[in-house]
KETI-552178 format. One line per 4 residues: number of its first residue (from 1); their letters; for each residue x, y, z of C-alpha. Coordinates in steps of 0.001 Angstrom, whole numbers, plus 500000, padded with zeros to 6 digits. Layout:
# KETI-552178
NUM = A = X:Y:Z  ...
This chain:
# KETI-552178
1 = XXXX = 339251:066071:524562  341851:065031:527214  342242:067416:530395  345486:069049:530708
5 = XXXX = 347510:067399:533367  349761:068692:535938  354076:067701:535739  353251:066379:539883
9 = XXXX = 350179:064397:538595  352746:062655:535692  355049:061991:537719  352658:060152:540323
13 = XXXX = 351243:058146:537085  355184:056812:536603  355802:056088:540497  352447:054323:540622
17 = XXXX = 353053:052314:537253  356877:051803:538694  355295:050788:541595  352512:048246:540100
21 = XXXX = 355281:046125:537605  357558:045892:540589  354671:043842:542294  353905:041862:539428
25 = XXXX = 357416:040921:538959  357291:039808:542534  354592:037619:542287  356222:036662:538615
29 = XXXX = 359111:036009:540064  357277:033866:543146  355725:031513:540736  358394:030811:538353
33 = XXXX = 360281:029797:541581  357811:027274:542278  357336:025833:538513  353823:027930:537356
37 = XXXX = 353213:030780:535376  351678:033949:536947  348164:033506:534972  348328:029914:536376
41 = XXXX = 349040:030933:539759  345969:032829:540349  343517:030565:538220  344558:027941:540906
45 = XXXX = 344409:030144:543750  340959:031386:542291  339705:027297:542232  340638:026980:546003
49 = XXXX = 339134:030302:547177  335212:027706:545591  335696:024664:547279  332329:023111:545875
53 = XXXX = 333881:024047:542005  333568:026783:540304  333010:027849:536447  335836:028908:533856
57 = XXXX = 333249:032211:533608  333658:032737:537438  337475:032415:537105  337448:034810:534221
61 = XXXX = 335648:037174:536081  337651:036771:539593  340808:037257:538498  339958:039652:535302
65 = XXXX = 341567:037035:532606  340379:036425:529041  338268:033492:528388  340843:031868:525777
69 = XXXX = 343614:032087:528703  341856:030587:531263  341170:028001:528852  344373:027114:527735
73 = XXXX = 345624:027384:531580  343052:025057:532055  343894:022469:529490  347149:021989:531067
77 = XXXX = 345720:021741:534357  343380:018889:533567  346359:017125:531335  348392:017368:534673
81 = XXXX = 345834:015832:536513  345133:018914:538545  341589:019509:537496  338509:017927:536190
85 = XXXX = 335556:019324:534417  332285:018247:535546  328483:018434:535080  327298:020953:537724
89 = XXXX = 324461:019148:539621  322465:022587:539257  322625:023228:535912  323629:020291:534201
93 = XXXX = 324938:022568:531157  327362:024181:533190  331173:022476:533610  332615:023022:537232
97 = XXXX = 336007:023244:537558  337520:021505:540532  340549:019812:541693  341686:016507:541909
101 = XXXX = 343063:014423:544850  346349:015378:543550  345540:018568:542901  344100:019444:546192
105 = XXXX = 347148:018580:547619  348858:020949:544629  347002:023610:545824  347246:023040:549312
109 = XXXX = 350871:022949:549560  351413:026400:546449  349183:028508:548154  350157:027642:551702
113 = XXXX = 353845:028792:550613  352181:031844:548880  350087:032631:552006  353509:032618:553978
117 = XXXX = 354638:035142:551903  351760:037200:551717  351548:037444:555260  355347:038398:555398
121 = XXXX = 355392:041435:552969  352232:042562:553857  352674:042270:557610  356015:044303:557530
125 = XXXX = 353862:047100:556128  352025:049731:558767  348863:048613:559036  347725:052056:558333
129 = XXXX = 349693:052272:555102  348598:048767:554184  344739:050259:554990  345458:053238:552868
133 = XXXX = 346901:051529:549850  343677:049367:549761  341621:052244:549520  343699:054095:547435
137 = XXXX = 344155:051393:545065  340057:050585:545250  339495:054274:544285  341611:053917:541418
141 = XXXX = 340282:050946:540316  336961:052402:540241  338133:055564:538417  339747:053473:535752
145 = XXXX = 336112:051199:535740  334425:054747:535547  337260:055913:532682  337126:053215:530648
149 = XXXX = 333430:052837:530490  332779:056474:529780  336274:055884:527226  334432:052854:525214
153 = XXXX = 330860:054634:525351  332355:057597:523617  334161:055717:521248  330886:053398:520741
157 = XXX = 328825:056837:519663  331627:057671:517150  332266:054464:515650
């Protein structure tokens, strides 16, 4: 049974969800002005932050995208010669995803320009409010992890 809810706390749901697809279209609007897509963006900034390679699972689980996405982001990458695959010298089952030559050089140049303007939005912010929006937004994270899970348990026991 859902908790009634306040008109205040509503309205802070819509100024926060306002708030969230304005930054997304930001950073949407950031990578189709430099010739990727938004999910691509982040699998390639999620490659550099592993220089020694990393998995497709890692990437999945860094930057919270479905296995068939990364995939097909993936795909492309290694058709543009951004990417290869290879044997991990660990575990010789597991594929490490890493970039090329040219796709160092890819990377280095994207995320240097998206570093730039990183630092320049978030740098014109208070670094108090910029410290209080990071904790904010880490306690809601956790509150929707905590939701969610107690959300799909329920539903588990009913279904």
């Amino acid at each position: 049974m859902m908790k009634e809810t306040s008109p205040d706390l509503i309205k802070q749901i819509e100024k926060w969800y306002q708030c969230w697809f304005r930054l997304r279209g930001a950073y949407q609007g950031w990578a189709d002005d430099h010739g990727i897509s938004y999910n691509a963006l982040f699998v390639v900034r999620e490659i550099y932050r592993t220089p020694n390679g990393c998995t497709q699972k890692q990437i999945c689980e860094g930057i919270v995208l479905s296995k068939q996405t990364v995939s097909s982001i993936l795909d492309k990458l290694e058709k543009d010669e951004i990417i290869v695959r290879k044997a991990s010298e660990e575990d010789r089952r597991k594929k490490l995803v890493c970039f090329t030559e040219k796709g160092q050089k890819y990377a280095d140049e994207l995320l240097s320009q998206l570093a730039k303007s990183d630092i320049e939005s978030y740098g014109s912010v208070h670094p108090k409010d910029l410290q209080r929006l990071i904790q904010g937004g880490t306690a809601l994270a956790d509150a929707f992890d905590k939701s969610f899970y107690t959300l799909k348990k329920s539903n588990n026991k009913n279904g």
